[in-house]
C-alpha positions as CSV (number, residue, x, y, z in Angstrom):
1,X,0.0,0.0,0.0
2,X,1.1,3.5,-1.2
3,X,1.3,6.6,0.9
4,X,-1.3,9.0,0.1
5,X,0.3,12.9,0.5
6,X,-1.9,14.8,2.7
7,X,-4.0,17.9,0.6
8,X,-3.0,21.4,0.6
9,X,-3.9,23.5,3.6
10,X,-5.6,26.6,2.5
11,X,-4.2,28.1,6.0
12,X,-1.0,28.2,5.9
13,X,0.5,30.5,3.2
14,X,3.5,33.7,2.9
15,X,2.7,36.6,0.9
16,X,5.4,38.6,-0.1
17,X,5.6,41.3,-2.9
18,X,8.7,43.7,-4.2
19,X,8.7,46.8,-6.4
20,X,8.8,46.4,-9.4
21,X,11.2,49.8,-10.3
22,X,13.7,50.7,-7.0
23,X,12.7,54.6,-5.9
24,X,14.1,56.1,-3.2
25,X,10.8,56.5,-0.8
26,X,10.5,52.1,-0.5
27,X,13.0,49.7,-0.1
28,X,12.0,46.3,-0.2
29,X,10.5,44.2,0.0
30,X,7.1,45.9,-0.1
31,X,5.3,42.9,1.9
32,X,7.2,39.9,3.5
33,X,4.2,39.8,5.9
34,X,1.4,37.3,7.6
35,X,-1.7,37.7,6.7
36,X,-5.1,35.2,8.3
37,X,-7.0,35.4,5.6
38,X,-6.0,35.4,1.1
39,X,-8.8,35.9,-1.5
40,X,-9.4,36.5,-5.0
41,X,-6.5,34.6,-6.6
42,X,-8.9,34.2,-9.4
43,X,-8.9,34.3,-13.5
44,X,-11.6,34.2,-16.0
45,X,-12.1,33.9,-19.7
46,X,-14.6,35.4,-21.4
47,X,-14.7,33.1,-24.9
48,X,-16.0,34.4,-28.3
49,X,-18.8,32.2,-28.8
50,X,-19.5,32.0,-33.2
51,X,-22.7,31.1,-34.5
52,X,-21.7,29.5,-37.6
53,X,-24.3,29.2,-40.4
54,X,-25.9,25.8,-41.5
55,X,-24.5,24.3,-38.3
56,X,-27.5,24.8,-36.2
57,X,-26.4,22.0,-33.7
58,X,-23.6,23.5,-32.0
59,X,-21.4,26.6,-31.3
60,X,-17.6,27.5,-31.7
61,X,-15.8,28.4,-29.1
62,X,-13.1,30.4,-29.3
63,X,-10.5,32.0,-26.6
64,X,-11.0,35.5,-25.6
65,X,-10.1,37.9,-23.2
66,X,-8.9,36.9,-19.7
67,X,-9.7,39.0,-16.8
68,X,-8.2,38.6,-13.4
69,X,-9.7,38.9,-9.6
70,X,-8.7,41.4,-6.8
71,X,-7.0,40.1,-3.9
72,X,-7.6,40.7,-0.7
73,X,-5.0,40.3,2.1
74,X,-6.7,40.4,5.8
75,X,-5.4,40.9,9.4
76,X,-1.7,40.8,8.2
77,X,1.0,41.3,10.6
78,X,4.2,43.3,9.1
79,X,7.6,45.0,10.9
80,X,7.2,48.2,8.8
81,X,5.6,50.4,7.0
82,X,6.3,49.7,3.1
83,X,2.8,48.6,2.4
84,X,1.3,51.9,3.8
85,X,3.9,54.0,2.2
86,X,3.8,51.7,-1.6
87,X,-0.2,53.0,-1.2
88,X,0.2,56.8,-0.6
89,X,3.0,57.1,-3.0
90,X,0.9,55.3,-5.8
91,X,-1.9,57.8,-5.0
92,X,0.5,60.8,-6.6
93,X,-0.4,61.8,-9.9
94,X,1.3,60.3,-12.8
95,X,2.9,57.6,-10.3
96,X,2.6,54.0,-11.2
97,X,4.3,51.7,-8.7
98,X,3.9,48.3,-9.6
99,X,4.8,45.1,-7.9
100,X,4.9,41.9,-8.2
101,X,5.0,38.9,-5.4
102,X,3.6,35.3,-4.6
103,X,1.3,33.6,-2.3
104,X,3.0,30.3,-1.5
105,X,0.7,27.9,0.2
106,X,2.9,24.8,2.5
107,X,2.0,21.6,3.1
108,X,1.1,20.4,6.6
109,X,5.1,20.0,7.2
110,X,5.4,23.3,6.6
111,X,7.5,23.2,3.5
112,X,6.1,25.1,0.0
113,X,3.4,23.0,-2.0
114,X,2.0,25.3,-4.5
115,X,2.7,29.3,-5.6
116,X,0.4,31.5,-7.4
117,X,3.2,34.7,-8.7
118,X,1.4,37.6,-9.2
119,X,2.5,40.9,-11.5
120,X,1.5,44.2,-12.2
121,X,0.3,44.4,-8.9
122,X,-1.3,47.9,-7.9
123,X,-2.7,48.7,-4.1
124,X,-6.3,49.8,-4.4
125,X,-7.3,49.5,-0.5
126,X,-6.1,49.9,2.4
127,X,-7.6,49.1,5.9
128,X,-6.1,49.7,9.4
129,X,-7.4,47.7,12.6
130,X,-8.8,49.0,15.6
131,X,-5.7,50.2,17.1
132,X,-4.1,48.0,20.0
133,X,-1.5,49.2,22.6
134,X,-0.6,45.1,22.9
135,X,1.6,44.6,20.1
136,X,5.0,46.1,18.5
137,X,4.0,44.9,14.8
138,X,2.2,47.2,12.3
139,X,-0.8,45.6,11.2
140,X,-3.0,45.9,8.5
141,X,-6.9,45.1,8.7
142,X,-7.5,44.6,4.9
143,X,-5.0,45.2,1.7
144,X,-6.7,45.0,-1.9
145,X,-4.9,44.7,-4.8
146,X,-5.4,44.5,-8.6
147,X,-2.9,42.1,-10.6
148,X,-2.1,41.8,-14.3
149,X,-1.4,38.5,-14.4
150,X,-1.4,35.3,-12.4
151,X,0.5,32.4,-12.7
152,X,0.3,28.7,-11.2
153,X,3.0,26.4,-10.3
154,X,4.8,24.6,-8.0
155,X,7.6,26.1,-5.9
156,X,10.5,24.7,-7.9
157,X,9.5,25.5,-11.1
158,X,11.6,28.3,-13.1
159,X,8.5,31.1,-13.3
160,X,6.8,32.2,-16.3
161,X,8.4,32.4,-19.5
162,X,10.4,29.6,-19.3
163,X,9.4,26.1,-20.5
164,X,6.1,24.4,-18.4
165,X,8.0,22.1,-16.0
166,X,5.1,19.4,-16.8
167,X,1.8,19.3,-16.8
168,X,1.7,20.8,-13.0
169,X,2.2,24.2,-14.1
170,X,-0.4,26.3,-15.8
171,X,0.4,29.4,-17.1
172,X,-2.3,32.1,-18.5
173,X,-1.6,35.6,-19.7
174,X,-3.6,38.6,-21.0
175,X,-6.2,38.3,-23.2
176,X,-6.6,37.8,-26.9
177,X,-7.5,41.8,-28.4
């Protein structure tokens, strides 16, 4: 009898994002943090559906554009300030501060199971917690962000755009125009 390895456990996870161009306001990394809760590591594709004529019995589906979910970091615990500052400095005009960053889930061990690597990340919420004299570590209630693209894949595997390490990896990019 084989052992059977135990499934992933959507609780334990690292979030960690970096800058995508150095400035002299942030050093990184942005977010190297704990947070309790991780939503909206989503993607969707909206196909072009063709009704083609004399072939009343069926549709053609064809790939169209892919749109991806906001993520939603909550009651996170962090040792400074970058997240808050990566925020207020994106708010300036004409200032675009992208990141880019992974969510790495671990198995019950501890070790890393799977990754979802986000990029073109941008901040769009912010949320502090009821403040706390109790603890030393800056904490954030909520932290939304909007992402480019996401990518799926196991912790070893080189990253996007390099060859799919086997069929474990699955890799989807922007939309079709």
């Amino acid at each position: 009898m084989t052992a059977i390895d135990p499934p992933f456990t959507a609780f334990r996870f690292d979030v960690v994002l970096d800058l995508d161009t150095e400035t002299a306001d942030l050093a990184g990394p942005l977010c190297d943090a704990a947070f309790a809760e991780c939503d909206g590591l989503e993607m969707t594709m909206q196909p072009r559906t063709l009704a083609v004529g004399g072939m009343n019995d069926r549709q053609i589906h064809l790939i169209g554009p892919v749109t991806y979910g906001q993520l939603t970091l909550k009651r996170g615990m962090t040792d400074n300030l970058q997240l808050w500052r990566w925020f207020t400095l994106g708010t300036r005009p004409g200032s675009v501060l992208t990141a880019h960053g992974h969510v790495t889930m671990r198995a019950a061990d501890g070790t890393p199971a799977l990754r979802f690597t986000l990029t073109g990340c941008l901040p769009v919420r912010m949320r502090a917690p009821g403040l706390n004299a109790r603890d030393g570590l800056v904490a954030v209630e909520e932290l939304g962000l909007v992402y480019e693209r996401l990518d799926i894949g196991l912790p070893d595997d080189p990253g996007p755009g390099t060859a799919p390490a086997g069929p474990a990896t699955v890799s989807v990019g922007g939309g079709a125009g």
